[in-house]
C-alpha positions, 0 to 999 in steps of 0.5 A: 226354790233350790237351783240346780248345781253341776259338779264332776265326780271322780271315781276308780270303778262304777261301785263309788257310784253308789257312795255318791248316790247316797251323799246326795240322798242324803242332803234330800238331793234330786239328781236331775241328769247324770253322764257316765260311759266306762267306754269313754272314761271309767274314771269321770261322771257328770251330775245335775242335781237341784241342791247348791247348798255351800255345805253339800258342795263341802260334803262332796269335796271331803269325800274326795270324789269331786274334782276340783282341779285338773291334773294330769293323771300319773301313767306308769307301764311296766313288765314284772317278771312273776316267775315262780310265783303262785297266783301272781295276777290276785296277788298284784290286783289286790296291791293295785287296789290297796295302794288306790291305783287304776290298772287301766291295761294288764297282758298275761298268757300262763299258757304260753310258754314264751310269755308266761314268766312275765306281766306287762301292767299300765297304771294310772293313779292322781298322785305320786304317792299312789304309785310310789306305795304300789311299786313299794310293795311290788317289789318285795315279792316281783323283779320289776322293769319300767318301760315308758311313764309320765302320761305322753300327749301321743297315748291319751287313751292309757291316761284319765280320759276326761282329765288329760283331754281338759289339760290338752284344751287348755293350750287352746284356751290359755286359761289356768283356772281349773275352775273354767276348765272344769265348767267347759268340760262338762260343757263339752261332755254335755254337747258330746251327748246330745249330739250321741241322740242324733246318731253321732258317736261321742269319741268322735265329736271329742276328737272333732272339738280337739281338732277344732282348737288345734287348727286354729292354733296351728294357723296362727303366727308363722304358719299363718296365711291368707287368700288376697283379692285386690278390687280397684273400687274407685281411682282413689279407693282399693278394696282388699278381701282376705280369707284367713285360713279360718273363719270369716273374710276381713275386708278393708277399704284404703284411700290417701285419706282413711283406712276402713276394715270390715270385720277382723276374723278370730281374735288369734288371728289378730297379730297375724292380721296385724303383720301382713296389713303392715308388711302390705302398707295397708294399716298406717298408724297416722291414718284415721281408721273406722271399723265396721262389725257385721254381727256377733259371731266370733270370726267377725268380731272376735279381734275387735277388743285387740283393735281397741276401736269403737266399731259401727255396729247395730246396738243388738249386735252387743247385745247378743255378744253379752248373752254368749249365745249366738242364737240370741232372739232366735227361734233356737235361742234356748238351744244348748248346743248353740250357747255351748258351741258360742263359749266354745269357738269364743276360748279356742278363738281368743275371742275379744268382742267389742262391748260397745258400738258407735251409731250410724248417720240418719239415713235419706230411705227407709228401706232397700229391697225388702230390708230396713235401712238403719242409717249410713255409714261413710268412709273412704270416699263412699256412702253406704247405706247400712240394712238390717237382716231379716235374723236368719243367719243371726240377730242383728247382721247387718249389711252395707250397699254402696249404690254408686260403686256397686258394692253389696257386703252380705256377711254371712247371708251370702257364701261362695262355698266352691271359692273356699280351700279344702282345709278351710271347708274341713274346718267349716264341717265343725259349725255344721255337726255341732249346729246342724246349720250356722243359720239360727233360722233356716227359713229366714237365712234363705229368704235373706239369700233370695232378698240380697241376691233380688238387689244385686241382680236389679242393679246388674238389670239397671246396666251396671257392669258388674256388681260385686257381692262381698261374702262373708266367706269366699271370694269376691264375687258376681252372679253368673246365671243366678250362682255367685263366681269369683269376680277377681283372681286371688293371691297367696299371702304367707308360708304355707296353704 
Protein backbone atom coordinates (compact mmCIF):
# COMPACT_ATOMS: atom_id res chain seq x y z
CA UNK A 1 0.00 0.00 0.00
CA UNK A 2 1.52 3.34 -1.53
CA UNK A 3 1.11 6.74 0.90
CA UNK A 4 0.17 9.79 -0.32
CA UNK A 5 2.84 12.41 -1.24
CA UNK A 6 2.09 16.41 -1.31
CA UNK A 7 4.74 18.47 -3.25
CA UNK A 8 4.49 22.18 -4.70
CA UNK A 9 5.25 22.24 -8.37
CA UNK A 10 6.45 25.83 -10.09
CA UNK A 11 5.61 26.47 -13.47
CA UNK A 12 5.91 29.66 -15.82
CA UNK A 13 2.33 29.18 -17.77
CA UNK A 14 -0.48 26.53 -17.45
CA UNK A 15 1.29 24.48 -20.38
CA UNK A 16 4.10 22.98 -17.82
CA UNK A 17 1.00 21.67 -16.28
CA UNK A 18 0.83 19.05 -18.85
CA UNK A 19 4.52 18.20 -18.63
CA UNK A 20 3.83 17.46 -14.98
CA UNK A 21 0.89 15.14 -15.67
CA UNK A 22 2.97 13.19 -17.80
CA UNK A 23 5.72 12.56 -14.98
CA UNK A 24 3.35 11.68 -12.85
CA UNK A 25 1.75 9.00 -15.48
CA UNK A 26 4.58 7.99 -15.90
CA UNK A 27 5.48 6.73 -12.53
CA UNK A 28 1.59 4.95 -12.47
CA UNK A 29 0.95 8.26 -10.09
CA UNK A 30 -2.82 8.98 -9.19
CA UNK A 31 -3.14 12.69 -8.45
CA UNK A 32 -5.50 12.69 -5.49
CA UNK A 33 -5.97 16.56 -5.36
CA UNK A 34 -4.49 19.36 -7.34
CA UNK A 35 -4.66 23.53 -6.56
CA UNK A 36 -4.12 25.68 -9.13
CA UNK A 37 -5.77 29.69 -9.33
CA UNK A 38 -3.79 31.96 -12.21
CA UNK A 39 -5.60 34.57 -10.28
CA UNK A 40 -3.97 34.08 -7.18
CA UNK A 41 -0.49 32.93 -8.64
CA UNK A 42 0.36 31.63 -12.17
CA UNK A 43 3.39 30.40 -11.01
CA UNK A 44 2.53 27.65 -8.12
CA UNK A 45 0.39 24.36 -8.08
CA UNK A 46 -0.26 22.26 -5.19
CA UNK A 47 -0.63 18.29 -5.88
CA UNK A 48 -1.49 14.94 -3.88
CA UNK A 49 -0.70 12.18 -5.55
CA UNK A 50 -0.49 8.36 -4.00
CA UNK A 51 3.15 7.65 -5.03
CA UNK A 52 5.98 8.65 -2.26
CA UNK A 53 8.67 6.72 -4.16
CA UNK A 54 12.22 8.33 -3.39
CA UNK A 55 12.92 8.11 -7.05
CA UNK A 56 9.70 10.17 -8.17
CA UNK A 57 10.52 12.74 -5.87
CA UNK A 58 14.03 12.73 -7.56
CA UNK A 59 12.34 12.77 -11.00
CA UNK A 60 10.32 15.86 -10.18
CA UNK A 61 13.19 17.76 -8.54
CA UNK A 62 15.63 17.07 -12.11
CA UNK A 63 12.82 18.64 -13.80
CA UNK A 64 12.84 21.64 -12.06
CA UNK A 65 9.43 21.88 -11.44
CA UNK A 66 9.38 20.97 -7.68
CA UNK A 67 10.20 23.86 -5.29
CA UNK A 68 12.42 22.74 -2.84
CA UNK A 69 13.32 26.23 -1.43
CA UNK A 70 11.94 29.62 -0.85
CA UNK A 71 13.37 32.37 -2.73
CA UNK A 72 12.29 35.64 -3.12
CA UNK A 73 11.45 36.10 -6.79
CA UNK A 74 13.71 38.47 -8.58
CA UNK A 75 11.25 41.72 -9.70
CA UNK A 76 12.53 44.39 -12.28
CA UNK A 77 10.14 47.26 -13.87
CA UNK A 78 11.61 49.05 -16.59
CA UNK A 79 10.39 51.46 -19.59
CA UNK A 80 11.98 50.72 -23.16
CA UNK A 81 12.01 53.31 -25.58
CA UNK A 82 10.71 51.20 -28.96
CA UNK A 83 10.86 54.14 -31.08
CA UNK A 84 11.22 53.12 -34.64
CA UNK A 85 11.19 49.98 -34.27
CA UNK A 86 8.75 47.09 -36.20
CA UNK A 87 6.68 44.91 -34.30
CA UNK A 88 8.46 45.99 -30.94
CA UNK A 89 6.02 43.81 -28.17
CA UNK A 90 6.81 40.12 -30.57
CA UNK A 91 10.13 40.92 -30.60
CA UNK A 92 10.24 41.57 -26.71
CA UNK A 93 7.82 38.50 -25.67
CA UNK A 94 9.86 36.24 -27.78
CA UNK A 95 13.24 37.31 -25.66
CA UNK A 96 11.13 37.14 -22.41
CA UNK A 97 10.37 33.77 -23.20
CA UNK A 98 13.83 32.58 -24.09
CA UNK A 99 15.50 34.12 -21.49
CA UNK A 100 12.83 32.06 -18.91
CA UNK A 101 11.42 35.45 -17.42
CA UNK A 102 7.54 35.98 -16.35
CA UNK A 103 6.30 39.21 -17.56
CA UNK A 104 3.87 39.74 -15.02
CA UNK A 105 2.81 43.54 -16.30
CA UNK A 106 3.39 45.07 -19.69
CA UNK A 107 1.60 48.55 -20.78
CA UNK A 108 1.69 49.82 -24.51
CA UNK A 109 -0.74 52.07 -26.41
CA UNK A 110 0.91 52.58 -30.31
CA UNK A 111 -2.27 54.87 -30.73
CA UNK A 112 -1.54 57.03 -28.64
CA UNK A 113 0.59 59.70 -29.63
CA UNK A 114 2.11 60.79 -26.02
CA UNK A 115 2.96 56.96 -25.12
CA UNK A 116 3.49 55.27 -28.32
CA UNK A 117 7.60 55.39 -28.29
CA UNK A 118 7.68 53.71 -25.07
CA UNK A 119 6.93 50.39 -23.13
CA UNK A 120 6.56 50.05 -19.48
CA UNK A 121 7.53 45.93 -18.49
CA UNK A 122 7.43 44.15 -14.94
CA UNK A 123 9.17 41.02 -14.80
CA UNK A 124 9.58 38.32 -12.42
CA UNK A 125 12.32 35.59 -12.82
CA UNK A 126 14.00 33.14 -9.85
CA UNK A 127 17.52 33.81 -10.72
CA UNK A 128 19.66 36.67 -11.50
CA UNK A 129 20.95 35.24 -14.05
CA UNK A 130 17.26 35.03 -15.81
CA UNK A 131 17.33 38.64 -15.79
CA UNK A 132 20.50 39.35 -16.60
CA UNK A 133 20.25 37.27 -20.22
CA UNK A 134 16.98 39.19 -20.80
CA UNK A 135 18.58 42.72 -20.36
CA UNK A 136 21.56 41.36 -22.04
CA UNK A 137 19.77 40.84 -25.39
CA UNK A 138 17.28 43.99 -24.60
CA UNK A 139 19.62 46.25 -24.96
CA UNK A 140 21.02 45.40 -28.15
CA UNK A 141 17.91 46.25 -30.04
CA UNK A 142 15.94 48.86 -27.25
CA UNK A 143 17.40 52.13 -25.07
CA UNK A 144 16.45 51.01 -21.74
CA UNK A 145 15.59 52.66 -18.30
CA UNK A 146 14.93 50.85 -14.84
CA UNK A 147 12.84 52.31 -12.64
CA UNK A 148 12.19 50.26 -9.31
CA UNK A 149 13.73 46.50 -8.84
CA UNK A 150 14.42 43.83 -5.96
CA UNK A 151 10.86 42.66 -5.14
CA UNK A 152 9.45 45.31 -2.34
CA UNK A 153 7.58 44.06 0.66
CA UNK A 154 4.76 46.99 0.03
CA UNK A 155 3.86 45.31 -3.91
CA UNK A 156 3.27 41.67 -3.35
CA UNK A 157 1.18 41.03 -6.17
CA UNK A 158 4.17 42.33 -8.79
CA UNK A 159 6.13 39.17 -7.43
CA UNK A 160 5.65 34.91 -7.43
CA UNK A 161 2.43 35.10 -5.22
CA UNK A 162 2.83 32.22 -3.25
CA UNK A 163 6.76 32.33 -2.67
CA UNK A 164 7.21 35.91 -1.52
CA UNK A 165 3.83 35.38 0.78
CA UNK A 166 5.96 32.32 2.42
CA UNK A 167 9.20 34.45 2.67
CA UNK A 168 6.85 37.38 4.53
CA UNK A 169 5.51 34.53 7.04
CA UNK A 170 8.74 33.49 7.77
CA UNK A 171 9.26 36.69 10.08
CA UNK A 172 6.28 35.31 11.90
CA UNK A 173 7.64 31.98 12.40
CA UNK A 174 11.46 32.27 12.96
CA UNK A 175 11.96 29.35 10.90
CA UNK A 176 14.77 29.10 8.25
CA UNK A 177 13.95 25.63 6.85
CA UNK A 178 12.19 25.82 3.59
CA UNK A 179 11.50 22.80 4.02
CA UNK A 180 8.73 23.63 7.02
CA UNK A 181 7.87 26.81 5.15
CA UNK A 182 7.08 24.71 2.09
CA UNK A 183 4.88 22.12 4.27
CA UNK A 184 2.87 25.38 6.15
CA UNK A 185 2.27 26.73 2.71
CA UNK A 186 0.51 24.02 1.24
CA UNK A 187 -1.15 23.87 4.33
CA UNK A 188 -2.53 27.20 4.44
CA UNK A 189 -3.43 26.93 0.73
CA UNK A 190 -5.38 23.94 1.61
CA UNK A 191 -7.40 26.00 4.35
CA UNK A 192 -7.41 28.97 1.88
CA UNK A 193 -9.55 26.56 -0.40
CA UNK A 194 -11.55 24.81 1.79
CA UNK A 195 -12.95 27.69 3.19
CA UNK A 196 -13.40 29.06 -0.79
CA UNK A 197 -16.76 25.99 -0.72
CA UNK A 198 -18.12 28.03 2.40
CA UNK A 199 -18.61 31.19 0.06
CA UNK A 200 -14.95 32.79 1.35
CA UNK A 201 -12.79 34.41 -1.09
CA UNK A 202 -9.34 33.08 -1.03
CA UNK A 203 -7.17 36.52 -1.54
CA UNK A 204 -8.99 37.35 1.54
CA UNK A 205 -8.47 34.38 3.98
CA UNK A 206 -4.39 34.89 2.59
CA UNK A 207 -4.50 38.57 3.90
CA UNK A 208 -6.85 37.38 7.20
CA UNK A 209 -3.75 34.77 8.18
CA UNK A 210 -0.99 37.65 7.19
CA UNK A 211 -2.86 39.96 9.40
CA UNK A 212 -2.94 37.19 12.10
CA UNK A 213 0.97 36.97 12.45
CA UNK A 214 1.54 40.05 12.17
CA UNK A 215 -0.42 41.31 15.06
CA UNK A 216 0.58 39.29 17.30
CA UNK A 217 4.11 40.37 16.29
CA UNK A 218 3.51 43.76 16.29
CA UNK A 219 2.00 43.35 20.11
CA UNK A 220 4.91 42.06 21.34
CA UNK A 221 8.04 43.84 23.14
CA UNK A 222 7.73 47.47 23.15
CA UNK A 223 4.30 47.91 21.87
CA UNK A 224 3.28 45.06 24.31
CA UNK A 225 0.21 45.98 26.78
CA UNK A 226 -2.08 44.67 29.05
CA UNK A 227 -5.53 45.30 30.70
CA UNK A 228 -5.19 44.73 34.85
CA UNK A 229 -7.71 43.61 37.41
CA UNK A 230 -6.66 43.70 41.02
CA UNK A 231 -8.89 41.39 43.24
CA UNK A 232 -8.40 41.40 47.18
CA UNK A 233 -9.11 37.67 47.54
CA UNK A 234 -8.02 37.26 51.05
CA UNK A 235 -6.04 39.82 53.74
CA UNK A 236 -3.05 37.77 52.58
CA UNK A 237 -3.87 36.81 48.85
CA UNK A 238 -4.30 39.23 45.79
CA UNK A 239 -5.62 37.81 42.63
CA UNK A 240 -4.56 39.81 39.42
CA UNK A 241 -6.11 39.25 35.73
CA UNK A 242 -4.20 40.33 32.67
CA UNK A 243 -5.70 40.43 29.17
CA UNK A 244 -2.80 40.74 26.85
CA UNK A 245 -3.60 42.20 23.52
CA UNK A 246 -4.28 38.61 22.17
CA UNK A 247 -5.50 35.81 23.36
CA UNK A 248 -6.17 34.42 26.30
CA UNK A 249 -6.09 36.09 30.44
CA UNK A 250 -3.37 35.04 32.51
CA UNK A 251 -4.31 34.87 35.96
CA UNK A 252 -1.77 34.97 38.92
CA UNK A 253 -2.74 34.45 42.82
CA UNK A 254 0.13 36.35 45.20
CA UNK A 255 0.51 35.64 48.94
CA UNK A 256 3.92 36.44 51.38
CA UNK A 257 4.46 32.89 51.06
CA UNK A 258 3.80 31.71 47.10
CA UNK A 259 3.20 32.74 43.69
CA UNK A 260 0.40 30.70 41.62
CA UNK A 261 -0.30 31.62 37.71
CA UNK A 262 -3.05 30.60 35.91
CA UNK A 263 -2.14 29.81 32.34
CA UNK A 264 0.61 32.16 30.40
CA UNK A 265 -1.06 33.48 26.93
CA UNK A 266 1.12 33.05 23.88
CA UNK A 267 4.54 32.12 24.12
CA UNK A 268 5.73 35.59 22.14
CA UNK A 269 4.37 36.93 24.92
CA UNK A 270 6.59 35.30 27.38
CA UNK A 271 9.20 38.28 27.85
CA UNK A 272 6.60 40.77 27.91
CA UNK A 273 4.74 38.88 30.37
CA UNK A 274 7.83 38.22 32.03
CA UNK A 275 8.75 42.29 32.43
CA UNK A 276 5.47 43.79 33.50
CA UNK A 277 5.22 40.68 36.73
CA UNK A 278 8.64 41.83 37.61
CA UNK A 279 8.36 45.78 37.20
CA UNK A 280 4.74 45.06 39.47
CA UNK A 281 6.81 42.93 41.87
CA UNK A 282 4.36 40.10 41.38
CA UNK A 283 7.23 37.28 40.09
CA UNK A 284 9.99 37.19 43.04
CA UNK A 285 12.72 34.74 41.99
CA UNK A 286 13.10 33.25 45.59
CA UNK A 287 9.36 32.77 46.02
CA UNK A 288 8.01 29.34 45.39
CA UNK A 289 5.63 29.28 42.31
CA UNK A 290 3.09 26.61 41.14
CA UNK A 291 1.44 26.69 37.77
CA UNK A 292 -1.85 25.72 36.39
CA UNK A 293 -2.84 25.01 32.72
CA UNK A 294 -6.57 25.07 31.92
CA UNK A 295 -6.20 23.17 28.56
CA UNK A 296 -4.36 22.93 25.10
CA UNK A 297 -4.87 25.87 23.22
CA UNK A 298 -2.00 27.89 22.59
CA UNK A 299 -2.82 31.37 24.35
CA UNK A 300 -3.29 29.13 27.44
CA UNK A 301 -0.46 27.14 27.37
CA UNK A 302 1.78 28.05 24.75
CA UNK A 303 4.31 30.10 27.18
CA UNK A 304 4.53 27.05 29.54
CA UNK A 305 8.03 25.62 27.96
CA UNK A 306 9.46 29.32 28.62
CA UNK A 307 8.66 29.03 32.03
CA UNK A 308 10.44 25.72 32.25
CA UNK A 309 7.75 24.61 34.95
CA UNK A 310 6.00 21.39 35.39
CA UNK A 311 2.43 22.79 35.24
CA UNK A 312 -0.92 20.98 37.03
CA UNK A 313 -2.87 19.93 34.45
CA UNK A 314 -5.20 16.82 33.21
CA UNK A 315 -2.91 14.02 31.60
CA UNK A 316 -5.33 14.78 28.21
CA UNK A 317 -4.32 17.91 28.18
CA UNK A 318 -0.79 16.49 26.91
CA UNK A 319 -2.11 14.29 25.29
CA UNK A 320 -4.02 16.70 22.88
CA UNK A 321 -0.90 18.96 22.73
CA UNK A 322 1.05 15.72 21.09
CA UNK A 323 -1.57 15.44 18.62
CA UNK A 324 -1.23 19.14 17.29
CA UNK A 325 -4.81 19.10 16.76
CA UNK A 326 -7.06 20.87 19.10
CA UNK A 327 -9.86 19.29 18.03
CA UNK A 328 -8.29 16.05 19.66
CA UNK A 329 -11.37 13.58 20.81
CA UNK A 330 -13.78 15.82 19.58
CA UNK A 331 -16.75 14.91 17.04
CA UNK A 332 -14.58 17.27 14.80
CA UNK A 333 -11.45 15.64 15.35
CA UNK A 334 -10.83 14.71 11.64
CA UNK A 335 -11.63 18.24 10.70
CA UNK A 336 -8.56 19.87 8.56
CA UNK A 337 -9.02 22.98 9.16
CA UNK A 338 -8.75 22.46 12.78
CA UNK A 339 -5.39 20.40 12.81
CA UNK A 340 -4.14 23.38 9.96
CA UNK A 341 -5.45 26.24 12.00
CA UNK A 342 -3.42 24.30 15.69
CA UNK A 343 0.19 24.31 13.45
CA UNK A 344 -0.81 27.51 12.30
CA UNK A 345 -1.63 29.93 15.66
CA UNK A 346 1.07 27.42 17.32
CA UNK A 347 4.30 28.93 14.84
CA UNK A 348 2.86 32.45 14.54
CA UNK A 349 2.58 32.24 18.29
CA UNK A 350 5.94 30.65 19.18
CA UNK A 351 4.21 28.32 20.92
CA UNK A 352 6.16 26.52 23.63
CA UNK A 353 3.67 23.86 25.50
CA UNK A 354 4.39 22.03 28.59
CA UNK A 355 5.17 17.94 27.60
CA UNK A 356 4.47 16.72 30.89
CA UNK A 357 2.08 17.89 33.72
CA UNK A 358 2.07 17.11 37.74
CA UNK A 359 -1.25 15.28 39.38
CA UNK A 360 -3.39 16.71 41.65
CA UNK A 361 -4.34 15.68 45.40
CA UNK A 362 -7.17 13.23 45.87
CA UNK A 363 -10.31 15.02 46.22
CA UNK A 364 -13.02 14.57 49.45
CA UNK A 365 -16.28 14.83 46.25
CA UNK A 366 -16.70 13.06 43.56
CA UNK A 367 -18.66 15.83 41.61
CA UNK A 368 -19.70 19.49 41.67
CA UNK A 369 -22.97 20.66 39.70
CA UNK A 370 -22.76 18.23 36.90
CA UNK A 371 -19.11 18.15 36.65
CA UNK A 372 -16.29 15.61 37.74
CA UNK A 373 -14.07 16.53 40.42
CA UNK A 374 -10.71 15.27 39.47
CA UNK A 375 -8.65 16.38 42.64
CA UNK A 376 -7.51 19.54 44.54
CA UNK A 377 -5.16 21.96 43.76
CA UNK A 378 -3.72 24.19 46.89
CA UNK A 379 -1.67 27.35 46.61
CA UNK A 380 -1.45 30.42 48.08
CA UNK A 381 -3.63 29.82 51.18
CA UNK A 382 -6.48 28.31 48.98
CA UNK A 383 -8.12 25.11 48.38
CA UNK A 384 -9.35 24.48 44.90
CA UNK A 385 -11.09 21.93 43.63
CA UNK A 386 -10.39 21.01 40.06
CA UNK A 387 -13.43 19.71 37.54
CA UNK A 388 -13.39 18.47 34.37
CA UNK A 389 -15.30 19.83 31.34
CA UNK A 390 -17.90 18.13 29.58
CA UNK A 391 -15.07 18.78 26.15
CA UNK A 392 -17.31 21.36 24.45
CA UNK A 393 -14.82 24.04 24.24
CA UNK A 394 -11.97 21.17 24.00
CA UNK A 395 -10.81 17.83 25.44
CA UNK A 396 -9.52 17.94 28.90
CA UNK A 397 -10.51 21.88 29.93
CA UNK A 398 -10.56 21.89 33.39
CA UNK A 399 -11.90 24.21 35.84
CA UNK A 400 -10.86 25.50 39.32
CA UNK A 401 -13.60 26.43 42.28
CA UNK A 402 -12.46 28.07 45.38
CA UNK A 403 -16.05 27.45 47.52
CA UNK A 404 -14.58 29.41 50.41
CA UNK A 405 -13.61 32.56 48.36
CA UNK A 406 -16.14 32.32 45.86
CA UNK A 407 -13.59 32.04 42.88
CA UNK A 408 -15.00 30.16 39.69
CA UNK A 409 -11.97 29.77 36.70
CA UNK A 410 -14.07 28.96 33.74
CA UNK A 411 -11.17 29.00 30.93
CA UNK A 412 -12.95 29.23 28.15
CA UNK A 413 -16.15 27.89 28.61
CA UNK A 414 -17.22 31.06 29.85
CA UNK A 415 -16.23 34.87 28.01
CA UNK A 416 -17.26 38.37 28.77
CA UNK A 417 -17.08 39.10 25.09
CA UNK A 418 -18.67 42.99 25.78
CA UNK A 419 -15.37 43.60 28.37
CA UNK A 420 -13.14 42.66 25.47
CA UNK A 421 -11.02 46.04 23.25
CA UNK A 422 -12.07 46.24 19.42
CA UNK A 423 -8.61 45.15 18.22
CA UNK A 424 -8.39 42.23 20.60
CA UNK A 425 -12.03 41.25 19.04
CA UNK A 426 -10.68 42.11 15.67
CA UNK A 427 -8.21 39.60 16.43
CA UNK A 428 -10.81 36.86 17.85
CA UNK A 429 -12.61 37.14 14.20
CA UNK A 430 -9.65 34.85 12.83
CA UNK A 431 -10.61 31.66 15.26
CA UNK A 432 -14.37 32.36 14.16
CA UNK A 433 -13.62 32.37 9.94
CA UNK A 434 -11.27 29.71 10.25
CA UNK A 435 -13.17 27.48 12.53
CA UNK A 436 -16.78 28.65 12.22
CA UNK A 437 -16.82 28.26 16.17
CA UNK A 438 -13.64 27.97 18.85
CA UNK A 439 -16.02 25.05 20.43
CA UNK A 440 -15.11 21.63 19.15
CA UNK A 441 -18.63 20.93 20.30
CA UNK A 442 -21.18 23.51 20.29
CA UNK A 443 -23.65 21.71 22.00
CA UNK A 444 -21.38 20.48 24.71
CA UNK A 445 -19.92 24.25 24.86
CA UNK A 446 -23.33 25.57 25.99
CA UNK A 447 -24.26 22.92 28.22
CA UNK A 448 -21.02 23.71 29.95
CA UNK A 449 -21.96 27.74 29.96
CA UNK A 450 -25.40 26.62 31.53
CA UNK A 451 -23.69 23.94 33.94
CA UNK A 452 -20.88 26.63 35.44
CA UNK A 453 -23.24 29.44 35.10
CA UNK A 454 -25.95 26.72 37.61
CA UNK A 455 -22.81 26.86 40.04
CA UNK A 456 -22.40 30.33 40.40
CA UNK A 457 -25.76 31.40 40.80
CA UNK A 458 -26.44 28.53 43.83
CA UNK A 459 -23.56 30.25 45.50
CA UNK A 460 -24.92 33.72 44.91
CA UNK A 461 -28.63 31.75 46.29
CA UNK A 462 -26.59 30.49 49.56
CA UNK A 463 -25.93 34.53 50.40
CA UNK A 464 -22.51 34.96 48.98
CA UNK A 465 -21.99 38.64 48.22
CA UNK A 466 -20.57 38.46 45.22
CA UNK A 467 -19.29 35.53 43.43
CA UNK A 468 -16.64 36.15 41.08
CA UNK A 469 -16.29 34.26 37.59
CA UNK A 470 -12.84 34.52 36.03
CA UNK A 471 -13.15 34.03 32.31
CA UNK A 472 -10.78 32.85 29.97
CA UNK A 473 -11.07 36.07 28.11
CA UNK A 474 -12.41 39.42 29.49
CA UNK A 475 -12.72 40.87 32.61
CA UNK A 476 -13.48 39.41 36.01
CA UNK A 477 -16.77 39.19 36.43
CA UNK A 478 -20.40 38.40 38.27
CA UNK A 479 -23.69 37.69 37.05
CA UNK A 480 -26.29 40.61 36.69
CA UNK A 481 -29.47 39.24 35.82
CA UNK A 482 -28.32 36.04 34.39
CA UNK A 483 -25.19 38.21 32.09
CA UNK A 484 -21.73 38.32 33.14
CA UNK A 485 -20.63 42.34 33.99
CA UNK A 486 -17.21 43.45 34.88
CA UNK A 487 -17.00 42.97 38.63
CA UNK A 488 -13.69 45.38 39.01
CA UNK A 489 -12.42 48.60 37.49
CA UNK A 490 -9.16 47.69 35.14
CA UNK A 491 -5.92 49.30 34.60
CA UNK A 492 -3.80 49.94 31.47
CA UNK A 493 -0.42 48.47 31.68
CA UNK A 494 2.17 49.59 28.72
CA UNK A 495 2.86 52.07 25.76
CA UNK A 496 0.17 51.80 23.77
CA UNK A 497 -3.95 50.08 23.50
Amino acid sequence: MTSSFSFVARINKSSKLKKITSILTHNKCNINKVIYNSKIDNNIVFFDIDNNSLELQEELKKSGFMLTSIQEPIFIKLKINIAKQKNPVAKILSLAAKSDVTISFIEYDGKDQHKKDQMTLMLNADNSQNIKIFLDHLKLKFRLSIVEYTPSDDDLGSTIFYINYANKLRKFTGWHDDRLIISFLTEINEIAFSLKKLGYDPEDVFLKIYENGETLLKTSGENFYAEHQILQVTPQTTLHCFQPPCGGNIYLLDSPDETLMIDTGYGIYHDDIMKMLHSLDLWQDDKPKKLFVSHGDSDHCGGAGYLKMVPYSYRGTIDLIKSGNRAYKSINADSRLEHIYTTMIGAFSRWLPPDRQLDFEPADLDKIGAFPVVGRLKACGMDFYVLKSHGGHQYGQLFLLEPDCNLLFTADSMLNMKSISRERARYNQLADLFLTSVNVDRELAKKEREDLTEIAESYMSEGADKFYICCGHGAISFLRNGRLAPALESHHYGMSK
